[in-house]
N, C-alpha and C positions, 0 to 999 in steps of 0.2 A: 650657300645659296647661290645660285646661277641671276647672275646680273644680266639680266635682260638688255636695257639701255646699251649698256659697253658690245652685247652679244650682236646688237641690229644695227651697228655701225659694219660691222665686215660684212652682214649679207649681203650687198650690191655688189662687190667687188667676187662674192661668190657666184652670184647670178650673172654680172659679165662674162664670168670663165665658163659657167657653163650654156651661156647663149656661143661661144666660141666653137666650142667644145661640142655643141650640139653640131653647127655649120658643118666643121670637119669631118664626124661622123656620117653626114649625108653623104659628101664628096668619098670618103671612103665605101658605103657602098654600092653607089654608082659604080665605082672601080670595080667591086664584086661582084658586080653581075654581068657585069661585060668578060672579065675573069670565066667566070661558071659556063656561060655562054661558050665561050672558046675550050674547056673544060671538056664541057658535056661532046664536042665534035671530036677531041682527040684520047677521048676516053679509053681507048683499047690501046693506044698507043704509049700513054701514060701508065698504064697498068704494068705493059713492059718494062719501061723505064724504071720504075717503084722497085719489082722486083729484082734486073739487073744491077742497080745500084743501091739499092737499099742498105747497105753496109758502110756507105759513105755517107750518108744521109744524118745530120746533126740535128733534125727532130723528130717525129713522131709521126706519121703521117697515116691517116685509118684506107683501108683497102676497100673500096666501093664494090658492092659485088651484083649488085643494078644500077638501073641506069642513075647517074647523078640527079637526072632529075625527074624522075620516080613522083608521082600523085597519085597515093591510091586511096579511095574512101575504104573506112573500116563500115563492117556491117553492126548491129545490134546483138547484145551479147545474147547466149541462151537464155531463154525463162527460168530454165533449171541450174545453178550453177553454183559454186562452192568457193570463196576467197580467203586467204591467210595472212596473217599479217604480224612480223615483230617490232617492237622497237625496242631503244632501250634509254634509260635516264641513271645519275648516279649520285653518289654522295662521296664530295671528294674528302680523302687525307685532310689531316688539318692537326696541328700541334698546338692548339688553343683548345679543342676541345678534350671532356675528358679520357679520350681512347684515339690513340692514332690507327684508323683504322678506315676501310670506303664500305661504300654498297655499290652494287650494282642491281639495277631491278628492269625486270624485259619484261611489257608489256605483250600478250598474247591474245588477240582478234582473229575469232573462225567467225564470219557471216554467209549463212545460207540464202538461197533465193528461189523461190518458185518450189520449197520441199516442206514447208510448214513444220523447220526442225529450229530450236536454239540455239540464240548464237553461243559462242564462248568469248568471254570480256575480263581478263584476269590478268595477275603479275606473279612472276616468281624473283623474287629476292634473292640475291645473296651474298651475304658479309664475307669482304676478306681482311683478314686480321694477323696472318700466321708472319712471318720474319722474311718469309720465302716467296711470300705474295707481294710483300707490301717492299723491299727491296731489293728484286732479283733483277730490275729492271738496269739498276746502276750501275751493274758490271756491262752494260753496252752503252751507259750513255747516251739512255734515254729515262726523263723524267716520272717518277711514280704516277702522275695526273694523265699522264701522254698511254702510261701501259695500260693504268686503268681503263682508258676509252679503246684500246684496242680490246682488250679483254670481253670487252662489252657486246664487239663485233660478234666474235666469236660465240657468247655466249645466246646472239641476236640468231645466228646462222641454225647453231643447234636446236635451240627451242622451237624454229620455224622448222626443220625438218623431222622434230619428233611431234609435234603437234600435228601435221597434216601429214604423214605417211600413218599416222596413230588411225585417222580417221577413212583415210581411203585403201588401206591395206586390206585384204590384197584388190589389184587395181583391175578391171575387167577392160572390155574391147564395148560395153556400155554402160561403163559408170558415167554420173555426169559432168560438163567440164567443171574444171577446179584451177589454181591461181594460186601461188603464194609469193607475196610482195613484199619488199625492201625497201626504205624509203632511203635511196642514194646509191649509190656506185658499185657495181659487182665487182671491177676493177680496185684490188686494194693500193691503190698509189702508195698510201705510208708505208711497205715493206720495200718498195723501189729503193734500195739501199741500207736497209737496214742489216746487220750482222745475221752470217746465216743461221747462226744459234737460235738466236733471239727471234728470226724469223719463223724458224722449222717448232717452235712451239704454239703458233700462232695457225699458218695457211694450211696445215695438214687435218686439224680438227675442223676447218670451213668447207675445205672440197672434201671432207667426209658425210657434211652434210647434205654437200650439194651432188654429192653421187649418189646421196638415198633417197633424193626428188626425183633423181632422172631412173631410180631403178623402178620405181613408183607409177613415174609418167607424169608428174607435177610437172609442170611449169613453172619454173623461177622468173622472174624480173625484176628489176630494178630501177625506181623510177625517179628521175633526175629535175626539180620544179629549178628553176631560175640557174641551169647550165652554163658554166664558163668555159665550156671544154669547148679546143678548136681544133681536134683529131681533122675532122672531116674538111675545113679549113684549110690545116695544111698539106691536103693531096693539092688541095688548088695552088700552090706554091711549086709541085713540080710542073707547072704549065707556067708559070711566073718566072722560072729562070731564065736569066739570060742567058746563060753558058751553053755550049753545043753539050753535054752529058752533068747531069745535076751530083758534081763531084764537091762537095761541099768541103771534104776536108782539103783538098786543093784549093779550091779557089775561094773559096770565106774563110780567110783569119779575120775575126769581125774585130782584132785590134787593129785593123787597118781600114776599118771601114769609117765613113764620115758619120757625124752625127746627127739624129734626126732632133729636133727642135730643140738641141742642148743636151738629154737626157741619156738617152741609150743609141749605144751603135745597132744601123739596121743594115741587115743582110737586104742584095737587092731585091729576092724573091718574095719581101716582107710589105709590100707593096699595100695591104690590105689588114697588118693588124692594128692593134686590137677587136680586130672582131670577130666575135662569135659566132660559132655554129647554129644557136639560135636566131641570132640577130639576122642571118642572112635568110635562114630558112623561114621566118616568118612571112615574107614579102611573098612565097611562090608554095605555100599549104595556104589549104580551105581548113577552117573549121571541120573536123572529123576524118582529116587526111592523115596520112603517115607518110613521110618521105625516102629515100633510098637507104637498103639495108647494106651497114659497113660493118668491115671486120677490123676490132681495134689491132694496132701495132704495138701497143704497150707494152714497154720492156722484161714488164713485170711477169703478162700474162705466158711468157715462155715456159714459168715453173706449173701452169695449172694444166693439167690434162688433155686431150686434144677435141674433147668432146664438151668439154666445160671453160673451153676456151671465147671470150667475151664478145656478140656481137652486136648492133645500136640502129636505132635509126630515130631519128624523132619525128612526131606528134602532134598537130595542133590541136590544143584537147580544147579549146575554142576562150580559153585566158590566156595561154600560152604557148609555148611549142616545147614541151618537153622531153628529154629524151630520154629513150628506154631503152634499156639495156639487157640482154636475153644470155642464158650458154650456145653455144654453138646446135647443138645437141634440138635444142627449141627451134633457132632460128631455119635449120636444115629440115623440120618440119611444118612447110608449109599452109597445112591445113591450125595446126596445131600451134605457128605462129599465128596466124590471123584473127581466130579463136582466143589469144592471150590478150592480141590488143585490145578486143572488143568489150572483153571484161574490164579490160583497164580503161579503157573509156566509159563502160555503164559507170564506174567506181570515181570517175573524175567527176563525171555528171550528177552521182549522186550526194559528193561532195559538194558539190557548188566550188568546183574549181580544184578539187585536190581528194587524193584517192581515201574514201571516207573509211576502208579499212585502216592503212597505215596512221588516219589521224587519231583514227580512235584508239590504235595499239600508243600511239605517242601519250593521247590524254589517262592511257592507263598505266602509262610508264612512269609519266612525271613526280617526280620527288619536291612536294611541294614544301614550304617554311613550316609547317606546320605538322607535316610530316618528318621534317629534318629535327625536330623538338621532342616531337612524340619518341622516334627511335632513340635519340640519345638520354631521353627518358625512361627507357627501360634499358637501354645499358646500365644506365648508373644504379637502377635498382638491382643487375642482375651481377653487379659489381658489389654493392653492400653486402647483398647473401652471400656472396663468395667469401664474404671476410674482409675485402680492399679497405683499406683508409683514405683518409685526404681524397676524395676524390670528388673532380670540382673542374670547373675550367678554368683560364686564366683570368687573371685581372684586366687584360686588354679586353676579351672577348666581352668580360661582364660589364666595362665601359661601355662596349658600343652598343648592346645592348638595352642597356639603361638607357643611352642619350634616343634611342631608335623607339624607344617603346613612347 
């Protein structure tokens, strides 16, 4: 039981650090916007410099490809128009219960609008159990719970491109627009370093799916609610050097650099973090804007095709500014970008804050206690017929159980 009394003695000493904490965040973006400011004049000049040097460069920095500071309102989506939506939920491994084995189950959301057609609201399941699934992952050194959630990606990617090419096939020059959305990142950052083995069973079944959007004409996006990402951040850090050429492997060994308030060595260019790409861009979008469209540098995205190669800009979908993430392929069509936002805005709005397609793929994903009971309830029936004996959970599992109920 959580001791309250003992818990409301440290909160003041929490509330000083973050009344501090709060201070210094202002004062840092003060600094960002005089930054951006100076930014925004040497933009064509920077763009150079990115490219020039970009090989020495020891972060990440996203490629602007308008102007930095870009306000444009999105229009109203069509009346007529078609959304898709995956997600996914699971049930993890567990050696307490009676089968070491997970699920994986992906939630599937088609909503129509303006065509007085049904929606589709459904999940496909599915158990993996075999020696191959459940430890193929430990010959690189990455954990069964960790593969699992990748796996999940993947099988998140596919079901969204057989569900909506199933429906718009084949695709006309006056079908009506359509949408299919991800809830997070098209960028897979967890294969940034992972073993190419272990990788190449994973990113080739994604951009297979995601080439049979674009053979279709779907639109993909990807939408990003409460952003930590500071791609777009650190272009503003090549205007923040001090150095005549931003040669970073020369001149930052950041084990020579002084400390900043005790904690981490800062490079001088770092002038303005931790902050966020959102954090900044809220202060200069309207409600219903979208700001400059960037192309990410992510190291990762060098292995995905040139057409499905990753590009962002964010949002303020009027709770937040969230960013959204497109293939190149989308973004390089104009009309067809504009037209993506606009749905993803009718979809924010008609969530009250968050895209009511992807919520709903999540509430049809979810693997609830009561679901997690029922399924391993008919394992064990499906275990008896089989003949199994003993078969039961542990003594630990049926303690906590007991003490829980």
């Amino acid at each position: 039981m959580l001791d309250l009394t003992k818990l409301a003695r440290q909160l003041p000493g929490m509330s000083n650090h973050l009344q501090q904490e709060a201070k210094i965040s202002r004062q840092r973006l003060e600094r960002s916007r005089s930054l951006l400011e100076e930014t925004c004049d040497r933009q064509e000049e920077l763009l150079e410099i990115q490219e020039k040097w970009r090989d020495r460069l020891i972060f990440a920095a996203a490629t602007p490809v308008e102007a930095i500071d870009t306000c444009k309102d999105l229009q109203p989506p069509a009346e007529k128009h078609t959304v898709f939506a995956t997600d996914g939920s699971q049930i993890s491994p567990s050696h307490h219960e009676i089968a070491y084995c997970y699920l994986v189950n992906v939630g599937r959301v088609m909503l129509h609008y303006g065509q007085s057609l049904h929606p589709l609201l459904d999940t496909i399941p599915e158990v993996f159990y075999k020696a191959e699934d459940l430890h193929i992952s430990k010959q690189w050194g990455i954990r069964t719970e960790e593969w699992m959630g990748h796996r999940r990606t993947v099988s998140e990617a596919e079901m969204l491109a057989e569900m909506a090419c199933r429906w718009v096939q084949p695709p006309g020059p006056h079908s009506d627009p359509n949408l299919a959305m991800v809830d997070g990142s098209l960028i897979y950052w967890f294969l940034d370093g992972m073993p190419s083995e272990a990788r190449d069973r994973l990113l080739p079944p994604m951009l297979e799916a995601w080439e049979r959007l674009r053979e279709n004409r779907i639109p993909l996006m990807g939408y990003l609610s409460a952003s930590r990402h500071i791609e777009a951040m650190n272009f503003l850090r090549l205007c923040a050097c001090p150095y005549e050429t931003p040669d970073c492997l020369t001149h930052c060994d950041s084990s020579n650099l002084p400390k900043d308030r005790g904690q981490t060595n800062r490079l001088p260019c770092q002038i303005i973090e931790p902050l966020r790409d959102s954090t900044l861009w809220v202060h200069f979008l309207q409600p219903g804007q979208r700001g400059a469209l960037w192309k990410s540098q992510a190291k990762i995205i060098d292995l995905y095709p040139e057409p499905l190669q990753v590009y962002f800009c964010y949002v303020h979908v009027g709770t937040e500014v969230a960013r959204i993430e497109v293939p190149r392929w989308v973004a390089e069509d104009e009309e067809l970008f504009e037209q993506s936002l606009s749905i993803m805005l009718g979809q924010v709005y008609k969530g009250a804050g968050y895209p009511v397609a992807i919520a709903e793929s999540h509430n049809q994903a979810v693997v609830r206690g009561g679901d997690r009971a029922r399924f391993f309830a008919l394992l064990e029936d499906q275990m008896i017929k089989a003949g199994l004996r003993n078969v039961g959970t542990s003594y630990k599992d049926q303690s906590k159980k007991r003490l829980t109920a």
